[in-house]
C-alpha positions in Angstrom: 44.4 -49.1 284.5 48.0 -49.4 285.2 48.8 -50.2 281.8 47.0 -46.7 280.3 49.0 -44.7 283.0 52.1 -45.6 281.5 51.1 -44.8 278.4 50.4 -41.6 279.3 53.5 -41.4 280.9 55.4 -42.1 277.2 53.3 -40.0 275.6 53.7 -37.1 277.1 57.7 -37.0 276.9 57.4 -37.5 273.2 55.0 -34.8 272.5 57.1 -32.3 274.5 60.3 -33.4 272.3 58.2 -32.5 268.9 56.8 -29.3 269.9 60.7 -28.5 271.4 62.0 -29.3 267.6 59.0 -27.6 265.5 60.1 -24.5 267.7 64.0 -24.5 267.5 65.9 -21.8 265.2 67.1 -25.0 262.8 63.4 -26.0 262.2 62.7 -22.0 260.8 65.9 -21.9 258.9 64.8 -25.5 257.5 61.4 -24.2 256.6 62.3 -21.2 255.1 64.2 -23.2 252.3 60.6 -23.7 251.0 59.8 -20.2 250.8 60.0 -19.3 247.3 59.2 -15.7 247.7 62.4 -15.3 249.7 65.1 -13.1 247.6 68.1 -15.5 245.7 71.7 -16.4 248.0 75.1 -15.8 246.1 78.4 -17.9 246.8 80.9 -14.9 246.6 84.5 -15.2 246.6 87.0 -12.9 248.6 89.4 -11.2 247.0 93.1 -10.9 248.7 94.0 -7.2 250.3 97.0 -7.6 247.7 95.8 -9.1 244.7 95.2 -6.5 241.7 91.3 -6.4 241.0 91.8 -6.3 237.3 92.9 -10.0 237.4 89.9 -11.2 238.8 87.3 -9.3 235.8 83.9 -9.9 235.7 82.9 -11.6 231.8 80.0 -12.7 230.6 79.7 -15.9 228.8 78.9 -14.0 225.1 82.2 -11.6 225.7 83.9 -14.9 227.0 82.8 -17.0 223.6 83.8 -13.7 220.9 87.0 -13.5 222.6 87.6 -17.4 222.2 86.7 -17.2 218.3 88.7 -14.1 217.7 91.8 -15.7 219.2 91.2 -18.8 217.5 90.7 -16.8 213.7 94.2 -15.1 214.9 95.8 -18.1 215.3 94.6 -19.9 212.2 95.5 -16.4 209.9 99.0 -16.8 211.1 99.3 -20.4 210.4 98.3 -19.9 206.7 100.8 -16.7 206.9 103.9 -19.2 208.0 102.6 -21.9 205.7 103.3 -19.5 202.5 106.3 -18.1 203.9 107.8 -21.6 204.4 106.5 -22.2 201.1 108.5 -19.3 199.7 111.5 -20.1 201.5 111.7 -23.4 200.1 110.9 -21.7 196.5 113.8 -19.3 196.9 116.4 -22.0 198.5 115.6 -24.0 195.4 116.2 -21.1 193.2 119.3 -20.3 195.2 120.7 -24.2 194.7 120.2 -23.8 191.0 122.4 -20.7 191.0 125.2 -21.9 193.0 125.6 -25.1 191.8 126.2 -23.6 188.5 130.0 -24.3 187.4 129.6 -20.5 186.1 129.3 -19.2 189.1 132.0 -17.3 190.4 131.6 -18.2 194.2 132.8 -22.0 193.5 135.8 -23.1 194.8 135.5 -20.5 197.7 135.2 -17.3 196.0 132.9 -14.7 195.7 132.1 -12.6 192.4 133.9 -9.7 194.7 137.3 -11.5 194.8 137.2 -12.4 198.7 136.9 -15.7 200.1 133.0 -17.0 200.7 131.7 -17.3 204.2 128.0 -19.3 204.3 128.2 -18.5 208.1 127.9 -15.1 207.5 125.0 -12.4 207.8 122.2 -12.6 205.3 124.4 -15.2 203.2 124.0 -17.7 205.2 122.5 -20.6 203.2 119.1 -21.7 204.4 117.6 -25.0 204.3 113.7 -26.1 204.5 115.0 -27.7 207.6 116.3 -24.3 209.2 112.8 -22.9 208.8 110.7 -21.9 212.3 107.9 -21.1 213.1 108.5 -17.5 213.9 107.4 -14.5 212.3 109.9 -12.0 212.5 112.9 -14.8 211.5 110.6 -15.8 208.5 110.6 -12.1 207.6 114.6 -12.3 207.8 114.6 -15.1 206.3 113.0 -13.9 203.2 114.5 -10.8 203.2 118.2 -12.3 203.0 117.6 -15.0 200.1 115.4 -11.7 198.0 118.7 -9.8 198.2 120.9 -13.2 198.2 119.3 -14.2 194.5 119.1 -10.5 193.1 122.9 -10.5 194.0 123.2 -13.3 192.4 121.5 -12.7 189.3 123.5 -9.5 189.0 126.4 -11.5 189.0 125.5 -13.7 186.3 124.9 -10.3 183.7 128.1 -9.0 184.9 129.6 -11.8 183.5 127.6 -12.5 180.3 128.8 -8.8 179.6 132.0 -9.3 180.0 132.2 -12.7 177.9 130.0 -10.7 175.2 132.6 -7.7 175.3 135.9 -9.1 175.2 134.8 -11.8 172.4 137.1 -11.8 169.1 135.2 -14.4 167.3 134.1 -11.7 164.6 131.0 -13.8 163.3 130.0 -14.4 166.9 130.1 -10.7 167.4 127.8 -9.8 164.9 125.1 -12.1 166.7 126.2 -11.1 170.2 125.9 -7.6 169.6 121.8 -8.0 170.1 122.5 -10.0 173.1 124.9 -8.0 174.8 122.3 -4.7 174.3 119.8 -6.8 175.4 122.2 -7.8 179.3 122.9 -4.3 179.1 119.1 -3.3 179.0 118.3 -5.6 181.6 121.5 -5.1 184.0 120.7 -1.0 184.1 118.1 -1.2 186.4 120.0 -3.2 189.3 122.7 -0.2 188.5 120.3 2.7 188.8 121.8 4.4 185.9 118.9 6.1 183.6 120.1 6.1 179.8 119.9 9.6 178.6 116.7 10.7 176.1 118.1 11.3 172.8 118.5 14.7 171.8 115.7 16.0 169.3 112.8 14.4 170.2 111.5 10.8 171.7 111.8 7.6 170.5 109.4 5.5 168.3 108.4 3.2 170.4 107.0 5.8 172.5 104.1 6.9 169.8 100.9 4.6 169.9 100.3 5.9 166.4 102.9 7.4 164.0 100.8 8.0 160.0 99.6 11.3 158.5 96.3 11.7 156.1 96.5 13.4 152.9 93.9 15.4 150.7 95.8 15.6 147.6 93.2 18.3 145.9 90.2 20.0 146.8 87.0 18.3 146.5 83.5 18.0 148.8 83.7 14.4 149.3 87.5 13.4 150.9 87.4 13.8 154.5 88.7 12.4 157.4 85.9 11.4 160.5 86.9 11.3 164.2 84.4 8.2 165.8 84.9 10.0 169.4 81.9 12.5 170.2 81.6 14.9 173.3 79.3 13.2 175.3 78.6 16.0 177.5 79.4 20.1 177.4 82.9 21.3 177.8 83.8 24.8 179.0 87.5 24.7 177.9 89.5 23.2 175.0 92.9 22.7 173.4 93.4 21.5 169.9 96.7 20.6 168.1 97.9 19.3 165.3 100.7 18.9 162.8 100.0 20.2 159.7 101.7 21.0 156.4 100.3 23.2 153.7 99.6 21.7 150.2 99.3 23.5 146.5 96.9 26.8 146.1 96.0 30.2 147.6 94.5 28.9 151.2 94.8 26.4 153.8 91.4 25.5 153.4 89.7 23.7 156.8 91.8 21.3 158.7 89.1 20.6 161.5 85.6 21.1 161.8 82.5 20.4 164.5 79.9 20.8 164.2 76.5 20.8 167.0 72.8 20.0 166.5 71.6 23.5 165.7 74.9 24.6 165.3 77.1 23.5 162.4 79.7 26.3 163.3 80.5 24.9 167.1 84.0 24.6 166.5 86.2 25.3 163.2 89.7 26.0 162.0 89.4 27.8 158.9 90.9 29.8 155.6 89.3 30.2 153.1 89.5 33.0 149.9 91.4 35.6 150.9 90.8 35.5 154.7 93.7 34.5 157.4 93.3 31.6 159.2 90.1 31.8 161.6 89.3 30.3 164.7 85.4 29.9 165.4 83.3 29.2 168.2 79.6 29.1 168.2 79.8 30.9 164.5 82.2 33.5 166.4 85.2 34.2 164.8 88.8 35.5 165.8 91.7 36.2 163.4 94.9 33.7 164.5 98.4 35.8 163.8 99.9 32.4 162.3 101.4 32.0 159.3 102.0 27.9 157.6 101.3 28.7 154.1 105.1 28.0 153.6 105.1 24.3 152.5 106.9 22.7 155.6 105.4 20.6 159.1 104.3 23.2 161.6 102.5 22.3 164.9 99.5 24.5 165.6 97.9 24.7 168.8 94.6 26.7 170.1 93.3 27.0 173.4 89.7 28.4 174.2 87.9 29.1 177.8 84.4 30.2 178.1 85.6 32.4 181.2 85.3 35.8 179.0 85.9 34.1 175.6 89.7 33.4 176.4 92.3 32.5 173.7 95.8 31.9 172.6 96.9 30.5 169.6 100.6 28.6 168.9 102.6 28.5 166.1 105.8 25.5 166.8 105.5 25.6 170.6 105.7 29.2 170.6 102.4 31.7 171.1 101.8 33.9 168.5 98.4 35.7 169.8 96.0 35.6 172.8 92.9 37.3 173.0 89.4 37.6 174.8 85.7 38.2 174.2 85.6 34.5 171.7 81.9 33.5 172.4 82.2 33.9 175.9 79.9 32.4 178.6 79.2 29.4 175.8 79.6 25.9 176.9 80.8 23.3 173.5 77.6 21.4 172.6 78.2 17.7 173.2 76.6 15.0 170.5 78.5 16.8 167.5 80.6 15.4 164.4 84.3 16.3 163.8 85.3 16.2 160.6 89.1 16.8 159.2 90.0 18.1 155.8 86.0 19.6 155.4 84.1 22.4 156.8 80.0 21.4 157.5 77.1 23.4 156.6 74.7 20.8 158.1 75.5 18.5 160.6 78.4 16.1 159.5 77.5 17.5 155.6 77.4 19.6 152.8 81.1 20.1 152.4 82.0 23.3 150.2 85.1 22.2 147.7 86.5 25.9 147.8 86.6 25.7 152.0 88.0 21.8 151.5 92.3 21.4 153.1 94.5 20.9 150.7 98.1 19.0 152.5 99.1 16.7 155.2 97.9 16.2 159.1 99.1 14.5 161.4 99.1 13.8 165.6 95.7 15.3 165.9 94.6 16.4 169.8 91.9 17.9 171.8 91.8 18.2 175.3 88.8 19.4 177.7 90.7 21.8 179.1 93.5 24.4 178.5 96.8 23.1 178.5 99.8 25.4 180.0 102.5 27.0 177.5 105.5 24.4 178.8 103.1 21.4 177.9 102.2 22.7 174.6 106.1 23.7 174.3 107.0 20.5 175.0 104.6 18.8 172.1 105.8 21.3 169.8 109.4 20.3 170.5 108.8 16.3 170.6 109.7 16.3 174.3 106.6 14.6 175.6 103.3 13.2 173.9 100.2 14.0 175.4 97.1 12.1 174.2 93.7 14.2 174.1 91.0 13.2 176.2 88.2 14.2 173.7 90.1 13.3 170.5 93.3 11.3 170.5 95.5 10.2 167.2 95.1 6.6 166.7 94.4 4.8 163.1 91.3 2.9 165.1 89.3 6.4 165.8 89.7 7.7 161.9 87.4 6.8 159.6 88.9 7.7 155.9 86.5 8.8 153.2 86.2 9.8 149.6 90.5 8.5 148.7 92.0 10.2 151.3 95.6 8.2 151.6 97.4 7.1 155.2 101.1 7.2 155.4 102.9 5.9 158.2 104.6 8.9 159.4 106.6 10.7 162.6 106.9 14.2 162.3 109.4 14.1 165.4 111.7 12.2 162.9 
């Protein structure tokens, strides 16, 4: 009986402390950490009163990862870049080596090509070595710069005196062959003087025409002809056509150039024939020209035609002789044609007529979707330029020859 009293007496204090801790503020906080409906806790960091809030920005992990890649793309694009300038450095100090350890060159033994004393601590003359190279940008850049103008220096040097040696020589045998050299450092020193060598008065130079022959139709007949391979390949609403041409034996020019359309053989055609002038004819349309090259000697002949109200002007040597309107106006040029020189066709790239057949020489034979402006026409006339057509354009690959008709290498600007 004693022994249960006490045991009650522990018990009670015990029970007490457990209902004291299941109550206290600590045991709710505790037991709230197990409430999963209860809304998520953030750490957050304060920011000083002073600090500047852009330094402390808010990035996500994707902006964060693009901006690591873009910076490391950036840093391997301008290790490449100072990888091939370093490269070219050392290309270029090589070159520069080369030049100066020549015993030609005029800066050994302290002077310079000018007459002054050299000075490799000075400005972009400085010599640099692969050893002096950094890794910076803007000095590579200087760098570069300074052995570019270094070496063309240089090389200008060298042609000044290879021209002087070449002029001054009195071995007369020696001269002979050093003439073609000494044009030849001449030719390549102009440019590094800026001096431009005058065109040659009357006309260009050779060189400067792609093809230089004329065709010949000694006599009339209804097979020699000449055939252009080029075709229009679509409509054209303007045209130029020139040519040099010189007159042969009889009473008419005959037809130096003919196209003809499907379903029309009469598209486009210089003519005379019989007793007519010559005649310029557009869709079977025809306008007298006011030239006259019946005279035995080269003339350049140039037409010009617009569909705009049937415009036309006609050229005699650069210089225009007539100009009219109302030439088959409103009519485009039928694309998919034949031209034929030296023949006028009744059918379509056919039936040539021996009493409409040219009779003479042609030569640097044009045509040009469009009209060309007096100056530019001028200036073919007078051998000052050389304009290639962009429908037909002179070349021995885009003639075919038929029927004997004989090819002469020929300039008429010479």
């Amino acid at each position: 009986m004693r022994n249960s009293q006490s045991a009650d007496q522990f018990q009670l204090p015990v029970v007490l402390f457990l209902l004291a801790l299941l109550l206290s503020p600590a045991s709710a906080s505790s037991g709230s950490e197990h409430d999963f409906s209860a809304p998520p806790r953030f750490v957050c960091t304060p920011i000083p009163v002073d600090a500047d809030p852009s330094c402390f920005p808010t990035v996500s992990p994707g902006e964060a990862k693009a901006t690591i890649l873009h910076l490391r793309e950036s840093l391997v694009q301008q290790k490449e870049t100072i990888l091939d300038q370093r490269e070219t450095i050392r290309e270029l100090t090589a070159k520069l080596t080369l030049c100066e350890d020549s015993p030609h060159h005029p800066s050994v033994g302290g002077q310079r090509s000018d007459g002054g004393h050299s000075s490799n601590n000075q400005g972009k003359n400085k010599h640099v070595t692969p050893g002096d190279i950094t890794s910076s940008p803007e000095q590579m850049e200087r760098m570069l710069q300074a052995l570019k103008e270094r070496l063309d220096n240089l090389q200008v040097s060298s042609q000044r005196r290879k021209l002087f040696q070449l002029a001054n020589s009195t071995d007369i045998t020696a001269q002979k062959e050093s003439n073609i050299q000494l044009g030849q450092v001449v030719f390549n020193y102009l440019p590094h003087t800026g001096y431009r060598a005058p065109r040659p008065q009357g006309g260009r130079t050779k060189s400067e025409i792609p093809d230089a022959f004329q065709i010949s139709f000694p006599m009339r007949t209804n097979y020699m002809y000449g055939r252009m391979k080029r075709t229009l390949l679509q409509e054209i609403f303007a045209l130029t056509l020139c040519l040099w041409m010189k007159a042969g034996m009889g009473p008419s020019l005959g037809t130096p150039f003919s196209y003809s359309a499907p379903g029309q053989a009469n598209e486009l055609v210089l003519i005379e024939w019989g007793d007519n002038p010559i005649e310029l004819l557009i869709d079977d349309k025809a306008v007298t020209l006011p030239l006259s090259v019946s005279d035995g000697k080269w003339h350049h002949v140039c037409v010009t035609w617009s569909t705009r109200d049937g415009q036309w002007e006609a050229y005699q040597d650069g210089v225009q002789r007539g100009s009219g309107v109302n030439l088959a106006p409103w009519h485009p040029i039928k694309p998919g044609g034949v031209f034929i020189l030296g023949q006028e066709q009744d059918t379509l790239g056919g039936r040539f007529d021996a009493t409409q057949s040219f009779v003479g020489e042609m030569s640097d034979i044009h045509m040009w979707s469009h009209v060309l402006s007096a100056s530019d026409i001028y200036s073919l006339a007078s051998c000052g330029s050389h304009l290639r057509g962009d429908v037909i354009a002179w070349s021995e690959t885009e003639v075919e020859l038929n029927g004997g008709v004989a090819r002469y290498p020929f300039d008429p600007c010479h």
